[in-house]
PDBQT receptor file of N, H, CA, C and O in Angstrom, charges set to zero:
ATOM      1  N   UNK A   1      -9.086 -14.173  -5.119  1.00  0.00    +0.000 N 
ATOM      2  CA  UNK A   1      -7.746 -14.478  -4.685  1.00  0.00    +0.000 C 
ATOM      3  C   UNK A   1      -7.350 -13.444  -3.637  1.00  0.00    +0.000 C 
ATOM      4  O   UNK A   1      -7.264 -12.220  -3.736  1.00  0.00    +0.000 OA
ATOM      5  N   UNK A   2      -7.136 -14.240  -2.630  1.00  0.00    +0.000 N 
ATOM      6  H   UNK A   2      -7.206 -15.234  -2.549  1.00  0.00    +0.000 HD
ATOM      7  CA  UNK A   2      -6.427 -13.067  -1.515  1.00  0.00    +0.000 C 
ATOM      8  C   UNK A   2      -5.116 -13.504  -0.726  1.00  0.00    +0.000 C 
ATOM      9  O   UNK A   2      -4.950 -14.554  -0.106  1.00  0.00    +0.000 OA
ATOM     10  N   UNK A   3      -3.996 -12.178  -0.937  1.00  0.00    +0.000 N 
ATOM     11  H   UNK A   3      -4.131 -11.325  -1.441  1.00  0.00    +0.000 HD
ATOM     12  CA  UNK A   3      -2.885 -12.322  -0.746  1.00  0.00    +0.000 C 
ATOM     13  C   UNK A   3      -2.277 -11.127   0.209  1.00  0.00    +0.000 C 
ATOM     14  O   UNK A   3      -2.708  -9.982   0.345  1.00  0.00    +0.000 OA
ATOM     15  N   UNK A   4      -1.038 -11.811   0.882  1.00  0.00    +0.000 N 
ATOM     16  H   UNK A   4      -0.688 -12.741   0.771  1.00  0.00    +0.000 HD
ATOM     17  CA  UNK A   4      -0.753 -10.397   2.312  1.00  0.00    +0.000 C 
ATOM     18  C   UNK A   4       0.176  -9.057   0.815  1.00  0.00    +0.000 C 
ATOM     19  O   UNK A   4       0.660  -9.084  -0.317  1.00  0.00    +0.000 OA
ATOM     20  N   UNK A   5      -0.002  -8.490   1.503  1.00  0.00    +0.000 N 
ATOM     21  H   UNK A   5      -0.395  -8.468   2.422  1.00  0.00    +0.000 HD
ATOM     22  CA  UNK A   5       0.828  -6.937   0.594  1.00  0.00    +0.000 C 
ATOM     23  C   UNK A   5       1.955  -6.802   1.164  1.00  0.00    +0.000 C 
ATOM     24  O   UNK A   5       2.739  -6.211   0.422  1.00  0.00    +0.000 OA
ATOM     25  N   UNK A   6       2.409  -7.093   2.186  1.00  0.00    +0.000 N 
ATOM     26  H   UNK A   6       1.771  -7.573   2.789  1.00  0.00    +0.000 HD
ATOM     27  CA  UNK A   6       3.591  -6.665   3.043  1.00  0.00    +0.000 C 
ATOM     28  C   UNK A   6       4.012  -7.738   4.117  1.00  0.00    +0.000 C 
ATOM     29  O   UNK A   6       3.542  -7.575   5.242  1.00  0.00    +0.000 OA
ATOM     30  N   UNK A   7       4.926  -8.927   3.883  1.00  0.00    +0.000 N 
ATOM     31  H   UNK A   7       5.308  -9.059   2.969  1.00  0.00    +0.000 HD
ATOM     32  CA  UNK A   7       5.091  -9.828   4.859  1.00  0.00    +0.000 C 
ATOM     33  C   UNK A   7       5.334  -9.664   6.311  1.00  0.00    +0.000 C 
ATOM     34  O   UNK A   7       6.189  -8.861   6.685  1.00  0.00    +0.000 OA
ATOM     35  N   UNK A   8       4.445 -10.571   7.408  1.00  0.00    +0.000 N 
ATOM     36  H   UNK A   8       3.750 -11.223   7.104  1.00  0.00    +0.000 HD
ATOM     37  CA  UNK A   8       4.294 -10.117   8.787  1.00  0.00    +0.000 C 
ATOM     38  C   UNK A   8       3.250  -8.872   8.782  1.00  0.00    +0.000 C 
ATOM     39  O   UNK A   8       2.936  -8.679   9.957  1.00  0.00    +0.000 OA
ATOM     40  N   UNK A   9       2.729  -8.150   8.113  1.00  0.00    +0.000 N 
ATOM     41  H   UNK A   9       2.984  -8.307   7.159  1.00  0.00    +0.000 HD
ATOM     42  CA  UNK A   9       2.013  -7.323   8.293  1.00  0.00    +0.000 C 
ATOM     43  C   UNK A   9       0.232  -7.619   7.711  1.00  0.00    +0.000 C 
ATOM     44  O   UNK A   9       0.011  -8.321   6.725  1.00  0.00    +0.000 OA
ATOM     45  N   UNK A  10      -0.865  -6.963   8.500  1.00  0.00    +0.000 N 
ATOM     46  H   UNK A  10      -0.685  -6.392   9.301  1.00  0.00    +0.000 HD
ATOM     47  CA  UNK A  10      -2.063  -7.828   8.905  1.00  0.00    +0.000 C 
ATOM     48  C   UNK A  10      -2.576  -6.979   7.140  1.00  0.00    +0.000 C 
ATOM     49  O   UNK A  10      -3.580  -7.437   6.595  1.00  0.00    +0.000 OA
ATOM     50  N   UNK A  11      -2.159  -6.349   6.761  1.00  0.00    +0.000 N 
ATOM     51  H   UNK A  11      -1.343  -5.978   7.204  1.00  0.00    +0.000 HD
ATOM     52  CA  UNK A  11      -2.732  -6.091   5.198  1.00  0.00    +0.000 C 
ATOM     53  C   UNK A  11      -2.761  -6.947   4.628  1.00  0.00    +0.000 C 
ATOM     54  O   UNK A  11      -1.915  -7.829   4.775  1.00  0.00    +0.000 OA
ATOM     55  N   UNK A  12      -4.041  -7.056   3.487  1.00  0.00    +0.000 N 
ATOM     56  H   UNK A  12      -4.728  -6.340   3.368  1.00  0.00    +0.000 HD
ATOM     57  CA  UNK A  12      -3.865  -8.260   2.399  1.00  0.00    +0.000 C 
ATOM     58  C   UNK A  12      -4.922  -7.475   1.252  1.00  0.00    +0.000 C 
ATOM     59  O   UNK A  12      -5.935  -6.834   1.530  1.00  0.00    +0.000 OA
ATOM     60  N   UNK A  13      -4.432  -7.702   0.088  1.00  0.00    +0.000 N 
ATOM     61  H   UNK A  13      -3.609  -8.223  -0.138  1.00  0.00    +0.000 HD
ATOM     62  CA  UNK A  13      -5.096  -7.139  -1.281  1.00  0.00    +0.000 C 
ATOM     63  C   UNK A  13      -6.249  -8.517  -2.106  1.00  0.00    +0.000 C 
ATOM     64  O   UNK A  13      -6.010  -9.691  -2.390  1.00  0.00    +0.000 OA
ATOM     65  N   UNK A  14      -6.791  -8.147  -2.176  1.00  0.00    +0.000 N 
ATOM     66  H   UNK A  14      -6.985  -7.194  -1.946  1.00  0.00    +0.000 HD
ATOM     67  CA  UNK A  14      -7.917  -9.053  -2.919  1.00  0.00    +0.000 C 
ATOM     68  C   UNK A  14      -8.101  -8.554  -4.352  1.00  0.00    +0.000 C 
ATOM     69  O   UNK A  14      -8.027  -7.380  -4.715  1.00  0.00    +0.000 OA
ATOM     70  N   UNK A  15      -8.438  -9.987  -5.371  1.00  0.00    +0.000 N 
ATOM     71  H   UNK A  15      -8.498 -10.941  -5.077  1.00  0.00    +0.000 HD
ATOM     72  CA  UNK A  15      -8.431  -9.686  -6.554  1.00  0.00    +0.000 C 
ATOM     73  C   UNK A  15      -9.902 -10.159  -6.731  1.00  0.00    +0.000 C 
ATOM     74  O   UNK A  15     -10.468 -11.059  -6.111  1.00  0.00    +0.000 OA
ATOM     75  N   UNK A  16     -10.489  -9.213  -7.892  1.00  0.00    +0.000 N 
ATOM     76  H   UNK A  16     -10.029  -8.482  -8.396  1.00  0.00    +0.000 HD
ATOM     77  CA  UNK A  16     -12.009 -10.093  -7.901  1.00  0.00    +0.000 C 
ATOM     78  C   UNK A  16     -11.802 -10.148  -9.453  1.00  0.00    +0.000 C 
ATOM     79  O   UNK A  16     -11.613  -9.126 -10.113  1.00  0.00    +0.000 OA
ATOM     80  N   UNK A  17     -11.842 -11.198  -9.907  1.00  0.00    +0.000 N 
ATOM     81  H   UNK A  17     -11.996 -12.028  -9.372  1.00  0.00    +0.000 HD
ATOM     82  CA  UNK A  17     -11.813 -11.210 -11.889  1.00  0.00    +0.000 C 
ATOM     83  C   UNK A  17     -12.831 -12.114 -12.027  1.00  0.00    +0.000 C 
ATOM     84  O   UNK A  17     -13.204 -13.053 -11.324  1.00  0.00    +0.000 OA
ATOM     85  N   UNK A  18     -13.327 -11.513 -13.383  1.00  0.00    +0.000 N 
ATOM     86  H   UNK A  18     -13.024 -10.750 -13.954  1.00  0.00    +0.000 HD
ATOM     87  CA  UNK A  18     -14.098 -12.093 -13.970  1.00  0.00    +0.000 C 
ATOM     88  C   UNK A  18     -13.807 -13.307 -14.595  1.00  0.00    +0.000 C 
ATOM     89  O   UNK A  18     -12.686 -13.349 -15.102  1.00  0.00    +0.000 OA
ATOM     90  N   UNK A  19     -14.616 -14.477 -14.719  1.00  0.00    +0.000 N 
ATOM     91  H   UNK A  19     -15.526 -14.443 -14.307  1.00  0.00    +0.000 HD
ATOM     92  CA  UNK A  19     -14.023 -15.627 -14.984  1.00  0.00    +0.000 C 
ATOM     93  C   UNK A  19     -14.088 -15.972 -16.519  1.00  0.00    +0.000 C 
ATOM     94  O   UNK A  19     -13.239 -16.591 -17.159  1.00  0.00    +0.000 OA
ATOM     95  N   UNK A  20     -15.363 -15.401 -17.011  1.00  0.00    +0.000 N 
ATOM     96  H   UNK A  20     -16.053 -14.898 -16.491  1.00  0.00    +0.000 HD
ATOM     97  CA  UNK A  20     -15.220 -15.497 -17.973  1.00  0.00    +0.000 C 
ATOM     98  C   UNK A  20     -14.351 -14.361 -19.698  1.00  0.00    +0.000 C 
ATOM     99  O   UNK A  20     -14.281 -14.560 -20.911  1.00  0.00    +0.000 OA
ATOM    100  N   UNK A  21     -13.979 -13.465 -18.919  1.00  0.00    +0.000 N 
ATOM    101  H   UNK A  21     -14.036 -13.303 -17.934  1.00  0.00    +0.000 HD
ATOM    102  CA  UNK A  21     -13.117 -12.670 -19.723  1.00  0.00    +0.000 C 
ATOM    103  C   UNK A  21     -11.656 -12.718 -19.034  1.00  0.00    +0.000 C 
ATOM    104  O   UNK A  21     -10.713 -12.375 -19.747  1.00  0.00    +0.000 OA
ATOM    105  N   UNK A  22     -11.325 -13.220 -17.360  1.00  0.00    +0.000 N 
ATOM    106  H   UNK A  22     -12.091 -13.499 -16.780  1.00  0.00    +0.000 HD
ATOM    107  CA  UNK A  22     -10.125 -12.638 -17.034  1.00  0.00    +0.000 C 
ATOM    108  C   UNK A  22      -9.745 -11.415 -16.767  1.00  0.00    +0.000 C 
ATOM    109  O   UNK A  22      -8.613 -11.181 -16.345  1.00  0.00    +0.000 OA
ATOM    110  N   UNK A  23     -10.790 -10.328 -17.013  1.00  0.00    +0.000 N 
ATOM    111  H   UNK A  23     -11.710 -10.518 -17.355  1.00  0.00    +0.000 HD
ATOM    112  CA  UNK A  23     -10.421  -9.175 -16.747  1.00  0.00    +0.000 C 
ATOM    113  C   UNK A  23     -10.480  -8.737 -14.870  1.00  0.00    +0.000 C 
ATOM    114  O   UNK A  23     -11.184  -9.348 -14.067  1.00  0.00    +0.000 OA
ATOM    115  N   UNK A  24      -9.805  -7.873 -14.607  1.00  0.00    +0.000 N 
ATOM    116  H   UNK A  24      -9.233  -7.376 -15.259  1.00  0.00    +0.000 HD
ATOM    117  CA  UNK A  24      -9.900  -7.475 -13.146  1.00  0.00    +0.000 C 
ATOM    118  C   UNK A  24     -11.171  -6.451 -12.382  1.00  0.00    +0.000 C 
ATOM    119  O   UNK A  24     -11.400  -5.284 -12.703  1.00  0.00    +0.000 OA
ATOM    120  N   UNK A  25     -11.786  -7.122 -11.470  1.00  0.00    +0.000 N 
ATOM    121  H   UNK A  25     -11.601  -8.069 -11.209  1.00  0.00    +0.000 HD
ATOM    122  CA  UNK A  25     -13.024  -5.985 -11.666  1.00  0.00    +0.000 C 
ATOM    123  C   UNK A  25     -12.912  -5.271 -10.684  1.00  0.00    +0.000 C 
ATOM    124  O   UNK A  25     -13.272  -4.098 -10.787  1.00  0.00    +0.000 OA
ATOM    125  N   UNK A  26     -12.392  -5.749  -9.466  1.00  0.00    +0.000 N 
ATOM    126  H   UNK A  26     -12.099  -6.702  -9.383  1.00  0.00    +0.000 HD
ATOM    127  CA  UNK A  26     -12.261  -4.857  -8.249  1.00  0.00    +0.000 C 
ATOM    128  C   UNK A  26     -10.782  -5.487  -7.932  1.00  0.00    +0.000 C 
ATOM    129  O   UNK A  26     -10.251  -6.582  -8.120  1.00  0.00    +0.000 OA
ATOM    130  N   UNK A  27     -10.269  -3.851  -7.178  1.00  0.00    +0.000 N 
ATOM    131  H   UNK A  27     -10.701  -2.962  -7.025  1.00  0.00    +0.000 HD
ATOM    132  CA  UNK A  27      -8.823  -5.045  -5.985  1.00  0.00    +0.000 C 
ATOM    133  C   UNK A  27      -9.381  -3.788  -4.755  1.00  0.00    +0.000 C 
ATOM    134  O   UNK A  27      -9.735  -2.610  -4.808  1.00  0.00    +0.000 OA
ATOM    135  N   UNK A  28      -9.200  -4.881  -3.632  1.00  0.00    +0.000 N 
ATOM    136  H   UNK A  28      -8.912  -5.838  -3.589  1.00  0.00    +0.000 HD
ATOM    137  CA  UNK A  28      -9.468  -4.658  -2.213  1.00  0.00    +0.000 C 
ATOM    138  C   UNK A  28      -8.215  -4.414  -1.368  1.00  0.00    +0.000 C 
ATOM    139  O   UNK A  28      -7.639  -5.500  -1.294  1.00  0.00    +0.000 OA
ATOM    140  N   UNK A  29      -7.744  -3.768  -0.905  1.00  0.00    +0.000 N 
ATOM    141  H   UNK A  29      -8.211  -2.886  -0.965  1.00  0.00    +0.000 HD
ATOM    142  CA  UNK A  29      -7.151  -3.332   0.249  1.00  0.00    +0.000 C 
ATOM    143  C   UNK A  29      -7.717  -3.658   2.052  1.00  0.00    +0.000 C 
ATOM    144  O   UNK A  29      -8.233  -2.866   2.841  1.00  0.00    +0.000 OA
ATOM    145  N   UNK A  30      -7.398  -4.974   2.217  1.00  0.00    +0.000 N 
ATOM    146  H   UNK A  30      -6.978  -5.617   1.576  1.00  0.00    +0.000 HD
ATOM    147  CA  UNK A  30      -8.440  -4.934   4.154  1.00  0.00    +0.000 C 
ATOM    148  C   UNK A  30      -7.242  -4.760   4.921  1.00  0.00    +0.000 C 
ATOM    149  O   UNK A  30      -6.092  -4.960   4.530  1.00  0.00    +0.000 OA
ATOM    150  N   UNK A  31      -7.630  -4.355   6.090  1.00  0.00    +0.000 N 
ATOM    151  H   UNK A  31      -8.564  -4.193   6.409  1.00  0.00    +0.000 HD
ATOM    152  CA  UNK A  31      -6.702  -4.082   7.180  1.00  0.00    +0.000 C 
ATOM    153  C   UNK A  31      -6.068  -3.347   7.464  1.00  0.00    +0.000 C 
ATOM    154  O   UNK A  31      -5.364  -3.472   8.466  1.00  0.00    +0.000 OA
ATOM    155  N   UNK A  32      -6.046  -2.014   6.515  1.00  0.00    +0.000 N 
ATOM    156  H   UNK A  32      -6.618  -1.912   5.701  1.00  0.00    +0.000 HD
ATOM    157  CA  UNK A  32      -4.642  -1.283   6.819  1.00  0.00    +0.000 C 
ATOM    158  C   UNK A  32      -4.751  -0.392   8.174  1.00  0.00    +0.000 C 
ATOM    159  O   UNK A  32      -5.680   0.245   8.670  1.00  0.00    +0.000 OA
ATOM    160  N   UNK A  33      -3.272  -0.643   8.597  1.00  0.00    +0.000 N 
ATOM    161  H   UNK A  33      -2.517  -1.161   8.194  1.00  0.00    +0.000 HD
ATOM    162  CA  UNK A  33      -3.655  -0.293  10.359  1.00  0.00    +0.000 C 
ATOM    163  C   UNK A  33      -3.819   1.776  10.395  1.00  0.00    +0.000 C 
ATOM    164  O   UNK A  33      -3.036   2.534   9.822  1.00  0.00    +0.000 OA
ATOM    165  N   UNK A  34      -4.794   2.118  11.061  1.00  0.00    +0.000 N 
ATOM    166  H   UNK A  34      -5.430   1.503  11.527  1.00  0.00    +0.000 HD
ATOM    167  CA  UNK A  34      -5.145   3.272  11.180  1.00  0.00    +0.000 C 
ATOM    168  C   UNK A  34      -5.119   4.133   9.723  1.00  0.00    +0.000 C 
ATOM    169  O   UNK A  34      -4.496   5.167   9.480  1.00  0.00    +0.000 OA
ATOM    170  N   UNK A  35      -6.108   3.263   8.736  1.00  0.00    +0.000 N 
ATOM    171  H   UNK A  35      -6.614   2.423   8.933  1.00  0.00    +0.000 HD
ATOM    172  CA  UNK A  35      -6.370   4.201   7.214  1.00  0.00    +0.000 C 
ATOM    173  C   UNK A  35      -7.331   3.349   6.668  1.00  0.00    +0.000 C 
ATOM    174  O   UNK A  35      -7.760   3.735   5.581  1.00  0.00    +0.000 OA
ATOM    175  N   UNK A  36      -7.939   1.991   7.224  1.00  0.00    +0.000 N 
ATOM    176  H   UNK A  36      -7.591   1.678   8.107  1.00  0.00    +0.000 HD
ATOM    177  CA  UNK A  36      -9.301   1.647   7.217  1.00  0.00    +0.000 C 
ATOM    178  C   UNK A  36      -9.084   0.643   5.743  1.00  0.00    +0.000 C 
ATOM    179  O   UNK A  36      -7.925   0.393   5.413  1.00  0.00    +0.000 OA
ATOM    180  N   UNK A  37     -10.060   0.179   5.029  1.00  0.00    +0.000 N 
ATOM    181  H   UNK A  37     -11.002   0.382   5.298  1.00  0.00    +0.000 HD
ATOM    182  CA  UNK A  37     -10.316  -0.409   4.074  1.00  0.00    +0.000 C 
ATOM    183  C   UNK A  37     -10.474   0.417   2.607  1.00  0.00    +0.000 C 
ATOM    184  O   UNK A  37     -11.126   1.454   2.484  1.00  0.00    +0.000 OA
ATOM    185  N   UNK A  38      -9.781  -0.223   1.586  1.00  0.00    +0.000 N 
ATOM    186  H   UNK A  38      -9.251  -1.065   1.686  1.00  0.00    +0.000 HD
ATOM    187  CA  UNK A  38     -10.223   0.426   0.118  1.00  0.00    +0.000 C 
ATOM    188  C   UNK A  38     -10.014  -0.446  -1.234  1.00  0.00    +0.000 C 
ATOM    189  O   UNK A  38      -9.190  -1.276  -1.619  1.00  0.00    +0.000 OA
ATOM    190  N   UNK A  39     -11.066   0.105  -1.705  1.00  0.00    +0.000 N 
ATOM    191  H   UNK A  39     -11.735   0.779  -1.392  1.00  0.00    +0.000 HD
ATOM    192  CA  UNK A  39     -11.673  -0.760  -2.904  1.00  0.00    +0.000 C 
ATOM    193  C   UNK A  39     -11.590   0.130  -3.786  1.00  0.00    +0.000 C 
ATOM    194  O   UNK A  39     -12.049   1.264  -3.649  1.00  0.00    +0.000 OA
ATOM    195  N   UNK A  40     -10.741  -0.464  -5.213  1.00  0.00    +0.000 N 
ATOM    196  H   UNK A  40     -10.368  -1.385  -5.324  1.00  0.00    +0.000 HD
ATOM    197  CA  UNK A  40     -10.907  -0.017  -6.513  1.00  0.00    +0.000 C 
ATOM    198  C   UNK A  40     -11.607  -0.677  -7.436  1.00  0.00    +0.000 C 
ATOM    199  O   UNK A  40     -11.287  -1.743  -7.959  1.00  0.00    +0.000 OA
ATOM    200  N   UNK A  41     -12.994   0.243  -7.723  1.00  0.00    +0.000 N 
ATOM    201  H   UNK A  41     -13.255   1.110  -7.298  1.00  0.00    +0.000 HD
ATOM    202  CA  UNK A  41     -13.494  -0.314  -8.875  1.00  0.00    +0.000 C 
ATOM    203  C   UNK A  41     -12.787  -0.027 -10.529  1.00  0.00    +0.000 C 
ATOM    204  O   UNK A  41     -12.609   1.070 -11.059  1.00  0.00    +0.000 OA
ATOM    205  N   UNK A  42     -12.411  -1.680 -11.214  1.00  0.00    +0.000 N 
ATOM    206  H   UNK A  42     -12.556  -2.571 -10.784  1.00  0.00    +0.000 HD
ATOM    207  CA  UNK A  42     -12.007  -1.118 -12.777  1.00  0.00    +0.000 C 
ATOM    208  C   UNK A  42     -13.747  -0.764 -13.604  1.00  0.00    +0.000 C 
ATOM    209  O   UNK A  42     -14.553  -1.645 -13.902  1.00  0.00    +0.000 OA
ATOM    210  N   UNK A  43     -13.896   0.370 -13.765  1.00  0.00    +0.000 N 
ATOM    211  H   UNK A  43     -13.241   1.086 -13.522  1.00  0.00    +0.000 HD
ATOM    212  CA  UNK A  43     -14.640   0.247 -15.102  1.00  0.00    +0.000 C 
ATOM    213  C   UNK A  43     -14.426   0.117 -16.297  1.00  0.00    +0.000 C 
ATOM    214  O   UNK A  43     -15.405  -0.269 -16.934  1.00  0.00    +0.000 OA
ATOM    215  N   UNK A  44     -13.773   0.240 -16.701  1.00  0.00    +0.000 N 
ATOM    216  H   UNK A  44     -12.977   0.554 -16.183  1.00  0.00    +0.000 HD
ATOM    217  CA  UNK A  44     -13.255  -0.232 -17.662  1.00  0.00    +0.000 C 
ATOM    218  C   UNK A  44     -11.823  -0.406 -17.947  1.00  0.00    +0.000 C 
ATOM    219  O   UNK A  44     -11.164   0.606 -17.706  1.00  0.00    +0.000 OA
ATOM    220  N   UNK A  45     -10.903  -1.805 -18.571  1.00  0.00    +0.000 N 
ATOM    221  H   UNK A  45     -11.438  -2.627 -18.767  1.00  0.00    +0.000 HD
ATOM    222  CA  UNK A  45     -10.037  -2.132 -19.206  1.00  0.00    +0.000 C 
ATOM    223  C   UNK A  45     -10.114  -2.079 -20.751  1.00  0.00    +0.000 C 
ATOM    224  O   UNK A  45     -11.094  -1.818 -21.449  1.00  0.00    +0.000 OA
ATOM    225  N   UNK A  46      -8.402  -2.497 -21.251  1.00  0.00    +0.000 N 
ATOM    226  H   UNK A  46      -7.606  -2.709 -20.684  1.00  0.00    +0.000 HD
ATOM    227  CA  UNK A  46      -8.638  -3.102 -22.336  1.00  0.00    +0.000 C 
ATOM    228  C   UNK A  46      -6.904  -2.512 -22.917  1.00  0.00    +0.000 C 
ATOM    229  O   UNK A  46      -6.216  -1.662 -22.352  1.00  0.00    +0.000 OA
ATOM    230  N   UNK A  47      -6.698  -2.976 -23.676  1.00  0.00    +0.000 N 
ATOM    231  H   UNK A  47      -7.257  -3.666 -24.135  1.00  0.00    +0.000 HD
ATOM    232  CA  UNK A  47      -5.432  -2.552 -24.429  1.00  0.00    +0.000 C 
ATOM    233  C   UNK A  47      -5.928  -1.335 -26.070  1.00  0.00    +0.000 C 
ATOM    234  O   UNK A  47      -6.863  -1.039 -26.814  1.00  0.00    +0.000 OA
ATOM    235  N   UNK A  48      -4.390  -1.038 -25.769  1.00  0.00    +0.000 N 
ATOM    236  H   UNK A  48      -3.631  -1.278 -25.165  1.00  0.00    +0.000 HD
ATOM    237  CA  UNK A  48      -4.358   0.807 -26.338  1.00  0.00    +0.000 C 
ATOM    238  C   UNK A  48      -3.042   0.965 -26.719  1.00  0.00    +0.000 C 
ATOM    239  O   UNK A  48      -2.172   0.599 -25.928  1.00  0.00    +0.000 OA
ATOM    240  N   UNK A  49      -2.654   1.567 -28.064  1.00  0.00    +0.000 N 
ATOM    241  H   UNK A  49      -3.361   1.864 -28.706  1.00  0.00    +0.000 HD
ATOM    242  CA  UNK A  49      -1.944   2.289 -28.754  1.00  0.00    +0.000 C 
ATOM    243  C   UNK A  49      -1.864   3.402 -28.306  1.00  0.00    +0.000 C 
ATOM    244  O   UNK A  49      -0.847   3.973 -28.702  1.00  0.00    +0.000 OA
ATOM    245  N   UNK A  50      -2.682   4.180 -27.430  1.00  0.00    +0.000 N 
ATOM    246  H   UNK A  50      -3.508   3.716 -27.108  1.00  0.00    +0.000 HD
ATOM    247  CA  UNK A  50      -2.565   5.377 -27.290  1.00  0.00    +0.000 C 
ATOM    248  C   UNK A  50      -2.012   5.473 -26.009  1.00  0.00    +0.000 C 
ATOM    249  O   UNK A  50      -2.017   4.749 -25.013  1.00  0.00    +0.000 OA
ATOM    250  N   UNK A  51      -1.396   6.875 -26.382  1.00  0.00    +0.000 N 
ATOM    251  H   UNK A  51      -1.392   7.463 -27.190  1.00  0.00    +0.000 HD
ATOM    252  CA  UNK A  51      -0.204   7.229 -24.828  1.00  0.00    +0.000 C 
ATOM    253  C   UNK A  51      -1.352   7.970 -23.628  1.00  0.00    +0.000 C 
ATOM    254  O   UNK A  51      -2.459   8.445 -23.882  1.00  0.00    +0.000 OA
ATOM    255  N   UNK A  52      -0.839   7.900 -22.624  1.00  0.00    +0.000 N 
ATOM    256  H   UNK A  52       0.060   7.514 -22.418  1.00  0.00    +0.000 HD
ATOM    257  CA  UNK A  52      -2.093   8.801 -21.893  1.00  0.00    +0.000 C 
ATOM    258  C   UNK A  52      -1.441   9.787 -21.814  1.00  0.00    +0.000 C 
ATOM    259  O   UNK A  52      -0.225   9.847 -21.995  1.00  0.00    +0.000 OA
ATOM    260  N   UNK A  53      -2.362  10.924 -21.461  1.00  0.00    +0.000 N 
ATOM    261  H   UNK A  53      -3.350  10.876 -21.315  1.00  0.00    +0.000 HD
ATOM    262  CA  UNK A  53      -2.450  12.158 -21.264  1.00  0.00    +0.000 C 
ATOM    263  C   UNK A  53      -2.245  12.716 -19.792  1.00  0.00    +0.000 C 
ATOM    264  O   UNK A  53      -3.246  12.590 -19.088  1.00  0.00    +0.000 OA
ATOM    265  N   UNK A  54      -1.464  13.137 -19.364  1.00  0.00    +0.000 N 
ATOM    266  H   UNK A  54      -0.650  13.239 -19.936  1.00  0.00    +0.000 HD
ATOM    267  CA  UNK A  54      -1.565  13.531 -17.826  1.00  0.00    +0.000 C 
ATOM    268  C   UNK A  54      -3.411  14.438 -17.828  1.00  0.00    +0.000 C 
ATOM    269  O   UNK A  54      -4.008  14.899 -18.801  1.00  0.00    +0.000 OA
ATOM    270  N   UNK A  55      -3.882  14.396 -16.254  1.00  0.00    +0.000 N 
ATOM    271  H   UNK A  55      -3.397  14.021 -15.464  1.00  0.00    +0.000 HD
ATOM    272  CA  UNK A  55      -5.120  14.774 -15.762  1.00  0.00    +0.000 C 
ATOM    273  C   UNK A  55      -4.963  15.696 -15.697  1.00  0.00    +0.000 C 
ATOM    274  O   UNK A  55      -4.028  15.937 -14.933  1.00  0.00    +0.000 OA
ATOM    275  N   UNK A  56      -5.608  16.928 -16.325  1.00  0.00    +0.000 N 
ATOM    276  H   UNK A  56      -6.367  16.732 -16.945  1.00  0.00    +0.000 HD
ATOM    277  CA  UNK A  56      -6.078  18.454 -16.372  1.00  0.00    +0.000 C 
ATOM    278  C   UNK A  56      -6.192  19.328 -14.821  1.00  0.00    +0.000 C 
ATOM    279  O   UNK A  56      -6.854  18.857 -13.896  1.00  0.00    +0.000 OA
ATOM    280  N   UNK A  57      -5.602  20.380 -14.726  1.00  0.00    +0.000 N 
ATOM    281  H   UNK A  57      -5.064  20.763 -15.477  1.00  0.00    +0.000 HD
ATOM    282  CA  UNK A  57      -6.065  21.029 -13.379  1.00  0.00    +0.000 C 
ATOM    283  C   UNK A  57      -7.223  21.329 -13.106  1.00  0.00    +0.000 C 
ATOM    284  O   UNK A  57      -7.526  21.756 -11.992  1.00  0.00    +0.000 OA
ATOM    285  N   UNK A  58      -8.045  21.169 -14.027  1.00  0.00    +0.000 N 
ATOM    286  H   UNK A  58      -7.799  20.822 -14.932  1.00  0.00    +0.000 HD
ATOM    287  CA  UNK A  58      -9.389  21.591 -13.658  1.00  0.00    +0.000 C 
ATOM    288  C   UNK A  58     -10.147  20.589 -12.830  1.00  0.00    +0.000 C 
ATOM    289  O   UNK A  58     -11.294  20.837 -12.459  1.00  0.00    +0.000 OA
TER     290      UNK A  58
C-alpha cells in the first residue's frame, strides 16, 4: 500500500504487511526532498502488558 505523507508534496510512505498474519514488516519513506529515502525494518511485533523502559545512555 502506498500513500502521499503530506498533501501536494512528492513524499509517499509505503506499507509492506504480511498477508498472512497482518503484521507490518517494513514502512518506506520515498522522495523526501534533499534527505533521500528510508526504510524501517519491524523485527519484531506483538502486544505487551509491559510498560517500556526509556533507552540507556550507554
Amino acid at each position: 500500500m502506498t500513500f502521499p505523507i503530506q498533501e501536494g508534496r512528492p513524499t509517499t510512505g509505503r506499507l509492506v504487511i504480511d498477508p498472512d498474519t497482518s503484521k507490518v514488516l517494513t514502512f518506506d519513506v520515498i522522495g523526501m526532498p534533499k534527505k533521500g529515502d528510508r526504510v524501517e525494518v519491524v523485527l519484531e511485533s506483538g502486544w505487551t502488558d509491559t510498560r517500556p523502559s526509556p533507552p540507556s545512555a550507554d
